[in-house]
PyMOL Python script that loads the backbone (N, CA, C, O; Angstrom):
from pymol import cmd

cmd.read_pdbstr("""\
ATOM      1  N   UNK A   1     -12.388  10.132  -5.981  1.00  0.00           N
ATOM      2  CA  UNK A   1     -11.716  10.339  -4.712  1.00  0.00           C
ATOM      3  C   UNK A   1     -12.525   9.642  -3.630  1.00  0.00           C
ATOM      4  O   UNK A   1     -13.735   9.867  -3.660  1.00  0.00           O
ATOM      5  N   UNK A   2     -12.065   8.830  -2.674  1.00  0.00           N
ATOM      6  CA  UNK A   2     -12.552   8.043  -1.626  1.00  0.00           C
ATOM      7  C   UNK A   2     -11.839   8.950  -0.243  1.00  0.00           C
ATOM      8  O   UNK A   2     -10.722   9.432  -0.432  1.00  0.00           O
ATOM      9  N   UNK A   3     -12.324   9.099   0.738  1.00  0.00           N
ATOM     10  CA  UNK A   3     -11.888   9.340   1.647  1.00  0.00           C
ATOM     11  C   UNK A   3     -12.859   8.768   3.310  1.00  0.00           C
ATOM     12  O   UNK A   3     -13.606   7.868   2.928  1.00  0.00           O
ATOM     13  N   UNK A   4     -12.968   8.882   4.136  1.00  0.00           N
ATOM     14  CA  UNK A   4     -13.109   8.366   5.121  1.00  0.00           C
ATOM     15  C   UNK A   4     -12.861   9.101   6.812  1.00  0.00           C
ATOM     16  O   UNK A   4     -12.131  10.083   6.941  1.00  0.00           O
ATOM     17  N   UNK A   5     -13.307   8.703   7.561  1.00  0.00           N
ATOM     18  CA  UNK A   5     -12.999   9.394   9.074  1.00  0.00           C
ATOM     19  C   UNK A   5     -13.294   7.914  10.171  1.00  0.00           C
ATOM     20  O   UNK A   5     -14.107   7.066   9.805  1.00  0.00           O
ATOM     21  N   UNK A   6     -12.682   7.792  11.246  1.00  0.00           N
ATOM     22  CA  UNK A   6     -12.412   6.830  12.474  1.00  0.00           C
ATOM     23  C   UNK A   6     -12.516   7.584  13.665  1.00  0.00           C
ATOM     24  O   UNK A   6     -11.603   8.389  13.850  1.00  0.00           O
ATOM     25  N   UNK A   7     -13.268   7.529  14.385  1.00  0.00           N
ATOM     26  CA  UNK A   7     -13.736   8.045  15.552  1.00  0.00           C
ATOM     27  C   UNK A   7     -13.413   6.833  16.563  1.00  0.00           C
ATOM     28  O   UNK A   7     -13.961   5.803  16.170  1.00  0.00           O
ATOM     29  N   UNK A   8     -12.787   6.686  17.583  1.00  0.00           N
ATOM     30  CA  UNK A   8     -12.144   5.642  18.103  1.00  0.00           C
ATOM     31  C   UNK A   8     -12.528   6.265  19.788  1.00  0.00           C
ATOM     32  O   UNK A   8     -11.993   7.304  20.175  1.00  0.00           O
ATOM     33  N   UNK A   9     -13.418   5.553  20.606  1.00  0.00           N
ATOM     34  CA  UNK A   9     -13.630   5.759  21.950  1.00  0.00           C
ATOM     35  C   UNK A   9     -13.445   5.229  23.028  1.00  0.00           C
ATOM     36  O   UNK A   9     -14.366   4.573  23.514  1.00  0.00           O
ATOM     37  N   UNK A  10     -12.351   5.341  23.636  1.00  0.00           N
ATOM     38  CA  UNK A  10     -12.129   4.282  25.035  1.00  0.00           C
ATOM     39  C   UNK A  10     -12.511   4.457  26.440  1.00  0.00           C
ATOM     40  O   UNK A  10     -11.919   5.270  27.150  1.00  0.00           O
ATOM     41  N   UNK A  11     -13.377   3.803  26.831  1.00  0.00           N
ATOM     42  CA  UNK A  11     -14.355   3.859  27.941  1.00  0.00           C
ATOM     43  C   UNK A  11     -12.241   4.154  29.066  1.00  0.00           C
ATOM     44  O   UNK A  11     -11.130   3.647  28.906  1.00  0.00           O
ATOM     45  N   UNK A  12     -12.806   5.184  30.020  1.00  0.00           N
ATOM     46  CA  UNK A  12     -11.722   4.935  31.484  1.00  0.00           C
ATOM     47  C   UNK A  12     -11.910   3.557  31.865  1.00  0.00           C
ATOM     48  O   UNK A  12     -13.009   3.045  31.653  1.00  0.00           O
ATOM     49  N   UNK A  13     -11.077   2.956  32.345  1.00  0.00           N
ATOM     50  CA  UNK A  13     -10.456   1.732  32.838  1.00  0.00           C
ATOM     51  C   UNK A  13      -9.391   1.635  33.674  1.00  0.00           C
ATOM     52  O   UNK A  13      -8.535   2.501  33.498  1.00  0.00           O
ATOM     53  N   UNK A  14      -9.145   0.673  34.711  1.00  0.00           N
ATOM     54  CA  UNK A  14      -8.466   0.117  35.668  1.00  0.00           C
ATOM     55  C   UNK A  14      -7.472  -1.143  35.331  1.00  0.00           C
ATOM     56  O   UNK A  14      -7.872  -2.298  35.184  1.00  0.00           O
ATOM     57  N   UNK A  15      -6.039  -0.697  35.230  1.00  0.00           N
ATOM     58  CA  UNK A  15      -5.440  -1.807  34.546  1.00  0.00           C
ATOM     59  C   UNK A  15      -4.785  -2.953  35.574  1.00  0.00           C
ATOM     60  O   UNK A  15      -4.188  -3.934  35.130  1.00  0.00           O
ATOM     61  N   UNK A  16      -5.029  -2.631  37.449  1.00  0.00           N
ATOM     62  CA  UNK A  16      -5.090  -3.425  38.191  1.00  0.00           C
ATOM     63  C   UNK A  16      -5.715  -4.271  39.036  1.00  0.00           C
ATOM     64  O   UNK A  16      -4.618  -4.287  39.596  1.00  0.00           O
ATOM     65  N   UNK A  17      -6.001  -4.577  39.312  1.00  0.00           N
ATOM     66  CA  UNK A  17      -7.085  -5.693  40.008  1.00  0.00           C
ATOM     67  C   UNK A  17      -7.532  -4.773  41.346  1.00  0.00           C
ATOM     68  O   UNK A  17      -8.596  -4.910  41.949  1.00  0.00           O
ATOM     69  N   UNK A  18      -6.563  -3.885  41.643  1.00  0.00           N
ATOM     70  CA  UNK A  18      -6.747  -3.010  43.039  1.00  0.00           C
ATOM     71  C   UNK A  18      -7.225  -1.729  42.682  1.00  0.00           C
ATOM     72  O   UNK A  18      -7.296  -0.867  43.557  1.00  0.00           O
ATOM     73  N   UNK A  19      -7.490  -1.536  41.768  1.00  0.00           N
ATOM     74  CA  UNK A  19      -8.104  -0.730  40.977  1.00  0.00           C
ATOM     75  C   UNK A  19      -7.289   0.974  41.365  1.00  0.00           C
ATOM     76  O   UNK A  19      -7.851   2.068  41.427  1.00  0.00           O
ATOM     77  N   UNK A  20      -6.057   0.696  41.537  1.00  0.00           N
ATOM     78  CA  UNK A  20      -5.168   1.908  41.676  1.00  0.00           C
ATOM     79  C   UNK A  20      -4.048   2.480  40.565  1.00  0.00           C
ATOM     80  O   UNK A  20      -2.899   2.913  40.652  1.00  0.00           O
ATOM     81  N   UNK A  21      -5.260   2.186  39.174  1.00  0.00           N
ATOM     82  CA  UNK A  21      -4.093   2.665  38.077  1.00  0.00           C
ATOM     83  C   UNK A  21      -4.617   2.894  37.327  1.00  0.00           C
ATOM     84  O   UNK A  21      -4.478   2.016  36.476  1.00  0.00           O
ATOM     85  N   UNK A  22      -5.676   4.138  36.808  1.00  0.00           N
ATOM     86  CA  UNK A  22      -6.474   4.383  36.437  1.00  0.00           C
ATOM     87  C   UNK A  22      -6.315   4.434  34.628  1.00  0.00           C
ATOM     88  O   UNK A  22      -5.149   4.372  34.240  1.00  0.00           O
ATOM     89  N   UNK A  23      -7.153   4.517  33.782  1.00  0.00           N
ATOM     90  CA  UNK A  23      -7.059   5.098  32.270  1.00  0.00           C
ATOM     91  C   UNK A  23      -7.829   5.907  32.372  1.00  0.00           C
ATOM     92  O   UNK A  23      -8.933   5.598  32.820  1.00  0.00           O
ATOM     93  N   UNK A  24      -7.618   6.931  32.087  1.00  0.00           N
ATOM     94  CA  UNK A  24      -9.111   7.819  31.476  1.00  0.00           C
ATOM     95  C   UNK A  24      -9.494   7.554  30.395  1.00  0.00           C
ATOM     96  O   UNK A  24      -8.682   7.265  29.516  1.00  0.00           O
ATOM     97  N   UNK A  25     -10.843   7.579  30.161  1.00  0.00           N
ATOM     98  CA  UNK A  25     -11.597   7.886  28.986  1.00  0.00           C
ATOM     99  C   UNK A  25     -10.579   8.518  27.393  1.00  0.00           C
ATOM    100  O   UNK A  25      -9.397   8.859  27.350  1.00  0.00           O
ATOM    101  N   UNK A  26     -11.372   8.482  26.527  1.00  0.00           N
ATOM    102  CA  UNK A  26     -10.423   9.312  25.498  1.00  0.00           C
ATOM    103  C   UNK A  26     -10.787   8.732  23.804  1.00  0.00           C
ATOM    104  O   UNK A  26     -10.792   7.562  23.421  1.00  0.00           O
ATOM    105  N   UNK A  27     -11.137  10.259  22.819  1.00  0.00           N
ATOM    106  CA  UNK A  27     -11.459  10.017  21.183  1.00  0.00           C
ATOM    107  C   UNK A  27     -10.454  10.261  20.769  1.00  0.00           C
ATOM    108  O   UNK A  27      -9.947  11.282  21.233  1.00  0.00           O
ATOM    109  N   UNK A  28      -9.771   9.610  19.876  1.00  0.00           N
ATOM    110  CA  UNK A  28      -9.166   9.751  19.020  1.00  0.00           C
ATOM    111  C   UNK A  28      -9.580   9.775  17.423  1.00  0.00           C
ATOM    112  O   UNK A  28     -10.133   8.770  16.977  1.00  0.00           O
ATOM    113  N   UNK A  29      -9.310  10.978  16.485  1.00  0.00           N
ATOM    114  CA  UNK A  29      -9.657  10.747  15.564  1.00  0.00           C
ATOM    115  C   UNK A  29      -8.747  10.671  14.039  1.00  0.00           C
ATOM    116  O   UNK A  29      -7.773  11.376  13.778  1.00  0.00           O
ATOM    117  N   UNK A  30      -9.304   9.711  13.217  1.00  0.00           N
ATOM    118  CA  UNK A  30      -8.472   9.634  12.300  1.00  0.00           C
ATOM    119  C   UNK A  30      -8.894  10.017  10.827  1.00  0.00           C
ATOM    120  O   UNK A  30     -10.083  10.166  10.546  1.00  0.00           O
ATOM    121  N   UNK A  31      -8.020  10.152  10.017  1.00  0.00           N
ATOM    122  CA  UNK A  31      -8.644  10.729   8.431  1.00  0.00           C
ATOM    123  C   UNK A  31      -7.643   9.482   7.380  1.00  0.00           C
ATOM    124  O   UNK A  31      -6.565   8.893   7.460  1.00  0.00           O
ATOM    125  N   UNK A  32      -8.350   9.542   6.803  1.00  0.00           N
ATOM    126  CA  UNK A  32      -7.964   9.057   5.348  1.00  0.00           C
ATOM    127  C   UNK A  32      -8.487   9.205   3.964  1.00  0.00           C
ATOM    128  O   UNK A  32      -9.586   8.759   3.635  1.00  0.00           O
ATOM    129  N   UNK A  33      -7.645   9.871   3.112  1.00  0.00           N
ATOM    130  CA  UNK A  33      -8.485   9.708   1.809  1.00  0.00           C
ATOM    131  C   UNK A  33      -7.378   9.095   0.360  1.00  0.00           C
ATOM    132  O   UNK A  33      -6.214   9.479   0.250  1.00  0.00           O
ATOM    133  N   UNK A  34      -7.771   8.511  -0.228  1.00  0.00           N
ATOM    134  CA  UNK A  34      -7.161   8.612  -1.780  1.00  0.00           C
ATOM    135  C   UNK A  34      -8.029   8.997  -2.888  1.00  0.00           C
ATOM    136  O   UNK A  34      -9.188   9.413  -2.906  1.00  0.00           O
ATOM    137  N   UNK A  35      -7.206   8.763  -3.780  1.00  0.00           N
ATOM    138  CA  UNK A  35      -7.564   9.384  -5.629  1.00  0.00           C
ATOM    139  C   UNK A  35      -6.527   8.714  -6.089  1.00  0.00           C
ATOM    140  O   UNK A  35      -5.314   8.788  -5.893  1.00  0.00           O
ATOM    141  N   UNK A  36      -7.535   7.727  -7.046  1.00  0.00           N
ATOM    142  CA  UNK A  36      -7.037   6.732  -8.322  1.00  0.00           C
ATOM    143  C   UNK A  36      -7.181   7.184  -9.474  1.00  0.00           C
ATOM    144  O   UNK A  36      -8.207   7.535 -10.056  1.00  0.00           O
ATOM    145  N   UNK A  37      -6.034   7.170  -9.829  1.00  0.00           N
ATOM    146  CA  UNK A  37      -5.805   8.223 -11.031  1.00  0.00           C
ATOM    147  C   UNK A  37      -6.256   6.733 -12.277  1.00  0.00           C
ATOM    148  O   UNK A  37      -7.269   6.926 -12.949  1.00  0.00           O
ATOM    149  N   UNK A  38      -5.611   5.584 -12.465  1.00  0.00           N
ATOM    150  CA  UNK A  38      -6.473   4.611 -13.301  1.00  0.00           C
ATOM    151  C   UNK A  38      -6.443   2.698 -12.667  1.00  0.00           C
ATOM    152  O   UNK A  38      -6.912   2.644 -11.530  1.00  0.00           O
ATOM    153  N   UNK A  39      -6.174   1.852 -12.993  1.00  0.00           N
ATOM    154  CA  UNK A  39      -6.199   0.825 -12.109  1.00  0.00           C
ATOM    155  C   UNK A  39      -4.949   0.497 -11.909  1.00  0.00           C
ATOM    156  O   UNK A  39      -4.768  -0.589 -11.359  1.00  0.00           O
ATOM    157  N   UNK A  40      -3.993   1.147 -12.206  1.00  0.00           N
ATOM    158  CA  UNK A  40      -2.138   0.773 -11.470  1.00  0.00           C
ATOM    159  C   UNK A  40      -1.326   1.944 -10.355  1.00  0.00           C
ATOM    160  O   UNK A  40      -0.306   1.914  -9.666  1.00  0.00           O
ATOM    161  N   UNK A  41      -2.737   3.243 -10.713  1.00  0.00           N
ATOM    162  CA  UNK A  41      -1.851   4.264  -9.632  1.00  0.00           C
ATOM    163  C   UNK A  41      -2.919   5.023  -8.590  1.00  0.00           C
ATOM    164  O   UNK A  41      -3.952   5.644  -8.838  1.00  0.00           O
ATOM    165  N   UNK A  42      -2.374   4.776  -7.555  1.00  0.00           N
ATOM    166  CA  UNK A  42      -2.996   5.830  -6.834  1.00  0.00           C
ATOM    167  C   UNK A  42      -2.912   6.495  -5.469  1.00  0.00           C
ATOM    168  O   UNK A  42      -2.934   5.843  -4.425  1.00  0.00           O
ATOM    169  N   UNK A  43      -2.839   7.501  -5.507  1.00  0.00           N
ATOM    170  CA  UNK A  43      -2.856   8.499  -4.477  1.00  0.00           C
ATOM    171  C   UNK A  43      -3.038   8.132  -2.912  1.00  0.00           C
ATOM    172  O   UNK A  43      -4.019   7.392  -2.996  1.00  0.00           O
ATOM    173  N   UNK A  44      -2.762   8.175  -1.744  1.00  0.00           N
ATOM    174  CA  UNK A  44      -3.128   8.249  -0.651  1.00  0.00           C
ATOM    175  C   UNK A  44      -2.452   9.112   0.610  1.00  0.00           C
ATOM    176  O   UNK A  44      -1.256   9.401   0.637  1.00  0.00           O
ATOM    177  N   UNK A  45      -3.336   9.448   1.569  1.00  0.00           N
ATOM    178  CA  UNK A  45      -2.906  10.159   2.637  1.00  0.00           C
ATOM    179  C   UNK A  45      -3.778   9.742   3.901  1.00  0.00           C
ATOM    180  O   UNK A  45      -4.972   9.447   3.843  1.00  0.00           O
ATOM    181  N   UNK A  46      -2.978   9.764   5.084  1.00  0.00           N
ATOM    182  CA  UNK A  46      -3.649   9.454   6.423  1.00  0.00           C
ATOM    183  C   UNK A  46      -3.195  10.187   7.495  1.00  0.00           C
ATOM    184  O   UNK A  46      -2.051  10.242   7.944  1.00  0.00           O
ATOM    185  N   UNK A  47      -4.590  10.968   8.011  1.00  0.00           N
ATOM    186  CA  UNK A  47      -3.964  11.319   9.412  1.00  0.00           C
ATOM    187  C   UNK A  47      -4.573  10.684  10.388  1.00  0.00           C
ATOM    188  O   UNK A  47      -5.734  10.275  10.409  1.00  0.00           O
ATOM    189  N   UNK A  48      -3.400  10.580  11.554  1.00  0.00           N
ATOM    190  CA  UNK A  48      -3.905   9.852  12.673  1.00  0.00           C
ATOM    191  C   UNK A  48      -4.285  10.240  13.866  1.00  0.00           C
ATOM    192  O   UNK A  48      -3.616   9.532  14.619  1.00  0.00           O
ATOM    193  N   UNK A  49      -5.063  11.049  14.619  1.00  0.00           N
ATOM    194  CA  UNK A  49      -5.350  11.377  15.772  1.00  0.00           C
ATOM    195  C   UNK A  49      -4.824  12.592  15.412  1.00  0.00           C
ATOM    196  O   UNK A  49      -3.756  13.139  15.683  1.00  0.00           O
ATOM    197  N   UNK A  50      -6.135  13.035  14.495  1.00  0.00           N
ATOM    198  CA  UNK A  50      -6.019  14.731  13.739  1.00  0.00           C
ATOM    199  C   UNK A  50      -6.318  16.174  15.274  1.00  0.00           C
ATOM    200  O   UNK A  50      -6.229  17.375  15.019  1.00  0.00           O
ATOM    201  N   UNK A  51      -6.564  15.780  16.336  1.00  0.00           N
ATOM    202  CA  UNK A  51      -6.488  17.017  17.166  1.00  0.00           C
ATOM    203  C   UNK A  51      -5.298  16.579  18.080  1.00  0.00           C
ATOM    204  O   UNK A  51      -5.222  17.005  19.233  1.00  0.00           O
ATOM    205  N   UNK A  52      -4.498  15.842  17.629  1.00  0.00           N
ATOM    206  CA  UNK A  52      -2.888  15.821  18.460  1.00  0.00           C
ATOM    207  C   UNK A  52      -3.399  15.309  20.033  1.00  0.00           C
ATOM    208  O   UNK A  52      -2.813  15.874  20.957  1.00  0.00           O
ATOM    209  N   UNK A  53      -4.506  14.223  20.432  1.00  0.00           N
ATOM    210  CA  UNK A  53      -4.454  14.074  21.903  1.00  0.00           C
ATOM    211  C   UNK A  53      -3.548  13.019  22.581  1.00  0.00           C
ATOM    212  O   UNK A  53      -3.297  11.830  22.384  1.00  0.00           O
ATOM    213  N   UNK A  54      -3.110  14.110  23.598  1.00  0.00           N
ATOM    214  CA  UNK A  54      -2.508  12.752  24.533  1.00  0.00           C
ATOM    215  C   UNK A  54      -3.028  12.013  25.880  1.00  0.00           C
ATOM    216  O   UNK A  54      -3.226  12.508  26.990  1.00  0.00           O
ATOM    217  N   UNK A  55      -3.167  10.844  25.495  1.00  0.00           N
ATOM    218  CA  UNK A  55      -3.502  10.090  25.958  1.00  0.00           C
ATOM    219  C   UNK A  55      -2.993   9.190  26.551  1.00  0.00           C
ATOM    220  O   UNK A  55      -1.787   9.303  26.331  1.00  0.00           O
ATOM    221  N   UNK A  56      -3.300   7.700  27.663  1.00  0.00           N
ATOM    222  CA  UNK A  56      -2.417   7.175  28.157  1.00  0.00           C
ATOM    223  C   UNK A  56      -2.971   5.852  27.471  1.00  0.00           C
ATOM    224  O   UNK A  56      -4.130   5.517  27.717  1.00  0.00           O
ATOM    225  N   UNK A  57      -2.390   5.290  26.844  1.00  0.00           N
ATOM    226  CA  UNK A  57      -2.433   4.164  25.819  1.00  0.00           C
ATOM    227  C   UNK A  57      -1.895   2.715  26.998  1.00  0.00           C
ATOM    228  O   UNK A  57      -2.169   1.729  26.312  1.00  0.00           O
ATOM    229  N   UNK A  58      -1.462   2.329  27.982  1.00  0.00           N
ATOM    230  CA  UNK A  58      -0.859   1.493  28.894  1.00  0.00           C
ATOM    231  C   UNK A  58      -0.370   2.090  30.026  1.00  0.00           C
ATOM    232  O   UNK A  58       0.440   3.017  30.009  1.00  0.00           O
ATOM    233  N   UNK A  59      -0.978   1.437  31.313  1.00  0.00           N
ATOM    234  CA  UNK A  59      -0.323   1.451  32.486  1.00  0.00           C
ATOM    235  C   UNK A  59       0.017   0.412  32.912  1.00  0.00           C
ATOM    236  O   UNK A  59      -0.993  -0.264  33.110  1.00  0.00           O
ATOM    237  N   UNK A  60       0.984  -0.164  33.197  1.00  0.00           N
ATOM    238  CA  UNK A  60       1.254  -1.307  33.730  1.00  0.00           C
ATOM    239  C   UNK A  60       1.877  -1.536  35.284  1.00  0.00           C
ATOM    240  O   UNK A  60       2.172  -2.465  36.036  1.00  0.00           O
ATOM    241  N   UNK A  61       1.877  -0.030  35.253  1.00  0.00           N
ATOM    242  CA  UNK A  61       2.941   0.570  37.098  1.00  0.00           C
ATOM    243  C   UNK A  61       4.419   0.775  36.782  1.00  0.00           C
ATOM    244  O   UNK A  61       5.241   0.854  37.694  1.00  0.00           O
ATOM    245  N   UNK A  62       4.722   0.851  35.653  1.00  0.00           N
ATOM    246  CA  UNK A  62       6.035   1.535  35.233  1.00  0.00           C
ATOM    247  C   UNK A  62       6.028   2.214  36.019  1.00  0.00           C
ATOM    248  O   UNK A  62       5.273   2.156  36.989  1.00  0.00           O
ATOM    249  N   UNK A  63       7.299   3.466  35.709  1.00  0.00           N
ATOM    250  CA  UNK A  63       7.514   4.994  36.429  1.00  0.00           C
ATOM    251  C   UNK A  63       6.761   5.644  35.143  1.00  0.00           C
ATOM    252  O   UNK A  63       6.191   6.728  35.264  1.00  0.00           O
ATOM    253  N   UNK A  64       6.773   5.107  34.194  1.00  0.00           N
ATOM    254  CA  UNK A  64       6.270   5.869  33.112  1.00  0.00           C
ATOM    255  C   UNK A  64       5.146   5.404  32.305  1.00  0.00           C
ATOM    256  O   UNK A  64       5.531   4.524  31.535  1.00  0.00           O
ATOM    257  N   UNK A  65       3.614   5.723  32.164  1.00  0.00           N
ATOM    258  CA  UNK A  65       3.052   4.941  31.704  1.00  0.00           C
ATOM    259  C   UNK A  65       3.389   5.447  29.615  1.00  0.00           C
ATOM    260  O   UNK A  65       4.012   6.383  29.114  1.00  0.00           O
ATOM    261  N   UNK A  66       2.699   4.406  29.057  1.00  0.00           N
ATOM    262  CA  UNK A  66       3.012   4.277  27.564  1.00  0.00           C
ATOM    263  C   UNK A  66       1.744   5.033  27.016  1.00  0.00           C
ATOM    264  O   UNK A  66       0.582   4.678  27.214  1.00  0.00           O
ATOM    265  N   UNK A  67       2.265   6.440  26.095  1.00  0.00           N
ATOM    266  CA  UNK A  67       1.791   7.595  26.049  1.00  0.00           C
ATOM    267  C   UNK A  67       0.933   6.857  24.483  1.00  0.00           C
ATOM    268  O   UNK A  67       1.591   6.043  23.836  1.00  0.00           O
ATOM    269  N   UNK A  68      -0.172   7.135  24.111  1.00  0.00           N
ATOM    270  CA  UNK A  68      -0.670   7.134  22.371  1.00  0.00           C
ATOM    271  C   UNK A  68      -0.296   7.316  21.761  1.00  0.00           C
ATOM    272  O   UNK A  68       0.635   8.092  21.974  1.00  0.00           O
ATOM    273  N   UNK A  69      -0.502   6.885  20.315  1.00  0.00           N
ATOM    274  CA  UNK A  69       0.619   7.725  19.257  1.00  0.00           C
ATOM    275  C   UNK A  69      -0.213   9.098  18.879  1.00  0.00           C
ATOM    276  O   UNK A  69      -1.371   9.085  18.463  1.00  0.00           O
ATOM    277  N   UNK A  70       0.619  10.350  19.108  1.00  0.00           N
ATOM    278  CA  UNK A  70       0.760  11.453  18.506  1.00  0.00           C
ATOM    279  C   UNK A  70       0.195  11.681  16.836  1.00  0.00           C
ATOM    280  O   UNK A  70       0.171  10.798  15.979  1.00  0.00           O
ATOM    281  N   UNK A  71      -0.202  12.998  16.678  1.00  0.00           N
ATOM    282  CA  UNK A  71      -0.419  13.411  15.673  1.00  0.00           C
ATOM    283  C   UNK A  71       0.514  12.938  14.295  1.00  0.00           C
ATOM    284  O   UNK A  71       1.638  13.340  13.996  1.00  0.00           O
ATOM    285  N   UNK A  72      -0.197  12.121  13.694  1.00  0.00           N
ATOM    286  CA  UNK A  72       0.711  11.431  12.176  1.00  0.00           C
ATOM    287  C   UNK A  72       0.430  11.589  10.890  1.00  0.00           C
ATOM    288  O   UNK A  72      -0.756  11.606  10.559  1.00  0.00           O
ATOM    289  N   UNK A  73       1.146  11.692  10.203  1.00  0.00           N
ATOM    290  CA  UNK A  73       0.515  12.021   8.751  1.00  0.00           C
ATOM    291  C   UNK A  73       1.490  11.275   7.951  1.00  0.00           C
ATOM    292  O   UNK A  73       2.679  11.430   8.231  1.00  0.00           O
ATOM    293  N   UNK A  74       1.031  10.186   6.628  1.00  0.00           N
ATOM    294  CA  UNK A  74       1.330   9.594   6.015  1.00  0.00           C
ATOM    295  C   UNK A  74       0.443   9.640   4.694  1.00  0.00           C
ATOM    296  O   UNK A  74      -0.760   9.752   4.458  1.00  0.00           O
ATOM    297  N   UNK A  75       1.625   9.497   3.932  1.00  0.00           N
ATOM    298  CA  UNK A  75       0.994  10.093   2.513  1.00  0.00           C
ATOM    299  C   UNK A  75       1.849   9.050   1.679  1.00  0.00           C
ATOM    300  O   UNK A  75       2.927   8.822   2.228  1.00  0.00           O
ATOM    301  N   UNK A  76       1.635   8.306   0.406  1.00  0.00           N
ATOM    302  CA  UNK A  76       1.845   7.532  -0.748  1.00  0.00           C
ATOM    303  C   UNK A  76       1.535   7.108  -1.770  1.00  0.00           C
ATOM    304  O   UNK A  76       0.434   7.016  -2.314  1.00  0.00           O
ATOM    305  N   UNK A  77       2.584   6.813  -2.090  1.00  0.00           N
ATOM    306  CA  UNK A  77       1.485   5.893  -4.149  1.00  0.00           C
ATOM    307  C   UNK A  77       1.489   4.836  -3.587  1.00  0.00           C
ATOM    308  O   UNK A  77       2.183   4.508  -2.625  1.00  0.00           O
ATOM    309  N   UNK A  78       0.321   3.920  -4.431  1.00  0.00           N
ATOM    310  CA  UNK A  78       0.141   2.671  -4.447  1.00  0.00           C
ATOM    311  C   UNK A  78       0.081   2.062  -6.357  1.00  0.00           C
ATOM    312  O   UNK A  78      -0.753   2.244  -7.244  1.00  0.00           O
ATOM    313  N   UNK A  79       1.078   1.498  -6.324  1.00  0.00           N
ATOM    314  CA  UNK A  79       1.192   0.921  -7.475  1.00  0.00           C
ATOM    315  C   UNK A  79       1.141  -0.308  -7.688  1.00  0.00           C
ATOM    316  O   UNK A  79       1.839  -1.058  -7.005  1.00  0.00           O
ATOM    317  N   UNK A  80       0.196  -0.873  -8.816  1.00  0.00           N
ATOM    318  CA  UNK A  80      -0.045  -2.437  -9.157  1.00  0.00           C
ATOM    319  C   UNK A  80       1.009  -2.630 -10.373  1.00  0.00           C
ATOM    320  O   UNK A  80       1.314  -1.680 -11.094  1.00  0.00           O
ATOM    321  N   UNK A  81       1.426  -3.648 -10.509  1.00  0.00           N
ATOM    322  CA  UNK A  81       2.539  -4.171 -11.381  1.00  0.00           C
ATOM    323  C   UNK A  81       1.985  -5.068 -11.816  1.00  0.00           C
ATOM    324  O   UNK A  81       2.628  -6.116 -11.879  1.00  0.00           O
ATOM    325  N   UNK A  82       0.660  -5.063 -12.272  1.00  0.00           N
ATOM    326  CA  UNK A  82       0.068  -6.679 -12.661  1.00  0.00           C
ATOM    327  C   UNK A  82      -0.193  -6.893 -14.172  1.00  0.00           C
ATOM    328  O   UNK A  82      -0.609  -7.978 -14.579  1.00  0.00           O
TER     329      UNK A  82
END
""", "prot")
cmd.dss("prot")
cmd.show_as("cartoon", "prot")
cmd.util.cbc("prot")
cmd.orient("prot")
């Protein structure tokens, strides 16, 4: 079994030159693990920003700035056909 963690940190930032559009700061964290059952099958799962934060991922001066992606979970086989 392999698994893994992504700790992802974005310094606050200013996405205008007038410096009136602020980002905050912000961790996001991620998980992943699999289990290879032999060399044609195997297991996987990922979560993405495992404490659900929201964050502001783009401001551009919309009415609405563009929110992070949300809490995700993805799970699959990976199969070789070789």
């Amino acid at each position: 079994m392999e698994g893994g963690a992504r700790v992802r940190y974005v310094q606050g930032y200013y996405t205008d030159n007038a410096a009136t559009m602020p980002i905050d700061s912000y961790v996001v964290v991620d998980l992943s693990a699999s289990y290879r059952f032999n060399n044609q099958i195997e297991l996987f799962a990922q979560i993405g920003n495992l404490f659900n934060r929201q964050y502001i991922a783009q401001n551009s001066g919309n009415a609405t700035p563009t929110l992070g992606t949300p809490f995700t979970f993805f799970a699959g086989v990976r199969l070789a056909l070789n």
